[in-house]
N, C-alpha and C positions, 0 to 999 in steps of 0.2 A: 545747761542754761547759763549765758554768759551774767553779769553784773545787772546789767538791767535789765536781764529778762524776770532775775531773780526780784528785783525791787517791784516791776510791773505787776507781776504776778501779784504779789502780796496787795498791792494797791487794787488791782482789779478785786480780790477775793471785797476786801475791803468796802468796795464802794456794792458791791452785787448784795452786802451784809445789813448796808443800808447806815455804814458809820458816816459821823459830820462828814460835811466837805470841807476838806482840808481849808485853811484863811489863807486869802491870799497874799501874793507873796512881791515883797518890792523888787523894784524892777535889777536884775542882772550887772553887776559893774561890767565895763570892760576890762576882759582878762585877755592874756598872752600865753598861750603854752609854752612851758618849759620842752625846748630841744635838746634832745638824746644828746646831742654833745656839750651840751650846760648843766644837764644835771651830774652831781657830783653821786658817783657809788656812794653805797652804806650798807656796809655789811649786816646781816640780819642779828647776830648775835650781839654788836656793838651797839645797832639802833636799841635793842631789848636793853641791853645793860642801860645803857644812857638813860632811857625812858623810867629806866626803876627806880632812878631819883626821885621819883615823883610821886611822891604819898599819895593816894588814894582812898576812899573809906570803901565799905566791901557791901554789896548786897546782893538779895537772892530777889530775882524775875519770876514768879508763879502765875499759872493761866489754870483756869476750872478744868475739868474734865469734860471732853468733847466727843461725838462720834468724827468720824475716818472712815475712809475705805476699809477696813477692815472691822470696824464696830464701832460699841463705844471704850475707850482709854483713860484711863486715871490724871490726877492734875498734872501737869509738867512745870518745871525749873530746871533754873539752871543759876550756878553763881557769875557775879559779875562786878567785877571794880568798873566796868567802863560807862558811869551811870552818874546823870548831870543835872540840875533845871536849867532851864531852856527858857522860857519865856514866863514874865507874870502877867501879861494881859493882853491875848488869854493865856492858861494857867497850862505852862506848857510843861514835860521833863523829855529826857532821850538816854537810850542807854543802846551801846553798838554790840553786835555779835557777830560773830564766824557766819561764814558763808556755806560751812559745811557741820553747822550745828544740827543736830537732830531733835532739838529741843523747839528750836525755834519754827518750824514748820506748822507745831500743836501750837503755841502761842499764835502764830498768823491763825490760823482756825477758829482760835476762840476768839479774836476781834481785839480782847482786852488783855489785861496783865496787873499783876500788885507788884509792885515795888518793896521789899523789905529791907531796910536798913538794917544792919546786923550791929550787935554791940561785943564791947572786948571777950565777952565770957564765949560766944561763939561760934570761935574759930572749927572747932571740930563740926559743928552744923553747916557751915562754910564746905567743910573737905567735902563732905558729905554730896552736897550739891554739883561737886566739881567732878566727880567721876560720873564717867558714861555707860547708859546700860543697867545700871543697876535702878534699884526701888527706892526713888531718891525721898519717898514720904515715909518708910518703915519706921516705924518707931518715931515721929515727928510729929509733935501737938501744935496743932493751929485749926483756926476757926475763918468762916467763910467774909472775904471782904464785903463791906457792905452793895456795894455797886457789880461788881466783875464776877462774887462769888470764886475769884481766885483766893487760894489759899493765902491765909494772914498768919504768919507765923512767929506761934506765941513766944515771947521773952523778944522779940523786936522791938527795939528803942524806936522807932519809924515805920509806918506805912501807906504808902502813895496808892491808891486805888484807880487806873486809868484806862481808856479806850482809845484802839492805836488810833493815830491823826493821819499817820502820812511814814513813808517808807523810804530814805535814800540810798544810794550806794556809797561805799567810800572804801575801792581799794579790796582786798579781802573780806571784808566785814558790810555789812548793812546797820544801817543809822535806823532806829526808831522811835518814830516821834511818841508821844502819847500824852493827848487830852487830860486832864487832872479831875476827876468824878468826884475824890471824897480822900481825904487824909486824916492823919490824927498822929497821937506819940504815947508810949508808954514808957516803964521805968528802964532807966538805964544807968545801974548803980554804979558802973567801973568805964564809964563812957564808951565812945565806940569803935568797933574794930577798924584795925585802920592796916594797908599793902604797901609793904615797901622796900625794894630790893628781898621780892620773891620772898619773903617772911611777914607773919602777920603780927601785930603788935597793938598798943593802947598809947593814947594820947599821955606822953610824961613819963613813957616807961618802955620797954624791950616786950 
């Protein structure tokens, strides 16, 4: 499935789910493609280094547990720096993922998602989230958001509770929007986790 069949897809499941219809959207600038002989190479390891400049704060993507073609499956997550607000009215955020995430397939499923903002203490709940395959809720306390009934996970300085909006492509990764249902914050005694040059760290500190 090329780029947009992958984004189609997800929109169609979406709209068949009976989610809002996406807000409409201002009209198109006129753009010019960049020609093969104007774009300048960028080496994949140097774009990566470069880009690591760029502090981050770190969260974990949770969807309820859904049935599949093969039954019903446990909640899914996955971790993610690549997570933003988008819009205040309406109350929009978006966070990208891999086009060959296996995570994300059970999130389109379930329609919705929580957003957990992670805090400095942690990182290890973070690694936790980043490996594939494995039981990424073993041993993990959290309690059901109130809207999405995706996992809210306990000791999160932050939790965005949302329903996807809208789907795009971008390159390797898929853009997703999601509607804002219901948020809130809890304690975040050592502030929060924060990505940067491939190490995680705290606001004023290593």
């Amino acid at each position: 499935m090329g780029h947009a069949g992958a984004a189609a897809a997800a929109v169609r499941y979406l709209r068949s789910a009976g989610a809002p219809a996406p807000v409409e959207a201002l009209p198109r600038p006129e753009l010019r493609c960049v020609g093969a002989d104007e774009r300048a190479p960028v080496d994949p390891a140097e774009f990566r280094s470069v880009l690591g400049n760029f502090a981050t704060g770190v969260t974990v993507i949770t969807a309820p547990a859904a049935d599949d073609e093969e039954g019903p499956t446990g909640p899914a997550g996955f971790a993610c720096q690549s997570f933003s607000s988008l819009s205040l009215d309406p109350p929009l955020v978006a966070f990208m993922v891999g086009r060959t995430s296996t995570t994300w397939p059970r999130i389109a499923r379930a329609g919705v998602f929580c957003v957990n903002v992670l805090g400095a203490g942690q990182g290890e709940l973070c690694r936790g989230f980043a490996v594939s395959g494995a039981d990424k809720f073993a041993g993990v306390a959290y309690d059901a958001a109130p809207v999405s009934g995706a996992p809210r996970l306990t000791g999160a300085p932050a939790w965005i509770d949302c329903t996807i909006h809208a789907v795009h492509t971008g390159g390797d990764h898929l853009i997703v929007v999601g509607r804002v249902d219901a948020l809130g914050t809890g304690e975040a005694p050592d502030g929060p986790l924060i990505f940067h040059q491939g190490r995680f760290g705290r606001l004023g500190g290593s």
